[in-house]
N, C-alpha and C positions, 0 to 999 in steps of 0.2 A: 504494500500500500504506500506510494509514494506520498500521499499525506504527509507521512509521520517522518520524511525528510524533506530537509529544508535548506542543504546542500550539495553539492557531492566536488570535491576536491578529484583532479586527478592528475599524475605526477606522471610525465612525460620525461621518463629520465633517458635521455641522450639519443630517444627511436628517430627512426628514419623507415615512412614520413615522418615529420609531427606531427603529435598528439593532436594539437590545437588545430592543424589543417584538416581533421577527421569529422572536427566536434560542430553539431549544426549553428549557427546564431544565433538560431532561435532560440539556443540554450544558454544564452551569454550570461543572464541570471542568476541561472541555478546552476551551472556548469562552473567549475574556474580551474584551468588549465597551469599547473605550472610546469613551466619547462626547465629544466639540466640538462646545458651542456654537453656531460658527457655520464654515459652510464654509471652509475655509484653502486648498484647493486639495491637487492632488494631491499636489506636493509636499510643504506644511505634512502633509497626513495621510502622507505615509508616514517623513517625520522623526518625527512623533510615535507610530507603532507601529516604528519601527525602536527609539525608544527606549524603549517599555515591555517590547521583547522583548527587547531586550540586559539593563534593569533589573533584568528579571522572571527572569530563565535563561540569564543569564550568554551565554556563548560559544555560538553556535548560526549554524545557517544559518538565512536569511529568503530568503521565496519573498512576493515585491510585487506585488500586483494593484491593477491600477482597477476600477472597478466594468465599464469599457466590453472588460474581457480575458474571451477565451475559450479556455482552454486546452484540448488535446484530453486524455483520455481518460487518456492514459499521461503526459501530460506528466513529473507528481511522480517516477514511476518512472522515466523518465530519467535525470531531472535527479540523482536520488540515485544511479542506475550510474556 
């Protein structure tokens, strides 16, 4: 249920294309792209969206993905009951 989020950060570490070349406009909003450089690894990329989501929105939950995760369907909805 997209309701229940109200942002989504997503860390474009060093891909080729860019991330940000992917993501619609439309999404400009609720989307916020940040780009590195160059690859940091999975770690480096989620210290660095763990921190622009705490910077950006204070106290929140974060939900971490790699690129290689496949959640099912309900997962968010779970995870929020």
């Amino acid at each position: 249920d997209m309701a229940e989020v109200h942002r989504v950060v997503i860390v474009d570490n060093g891909a080729d294309p860019r991330v940000g070349d992917l993501v619609p406009q439309s999404w400009s909003g609720f989307v916020k792209v940040l780009r590195l450089e160059r690859n940091t690894g999975s770690a480096g990329g989620f210290a660095h969206g763990i921190e622009a989501a705490s910077r950006d929105h204070g106290p929140c939950l974060i939900w971490l993905l790699d690129d290689d995760n496949l959640p099912r369907d309900d997962t968010l909805k779970i995870m929020l009951d």
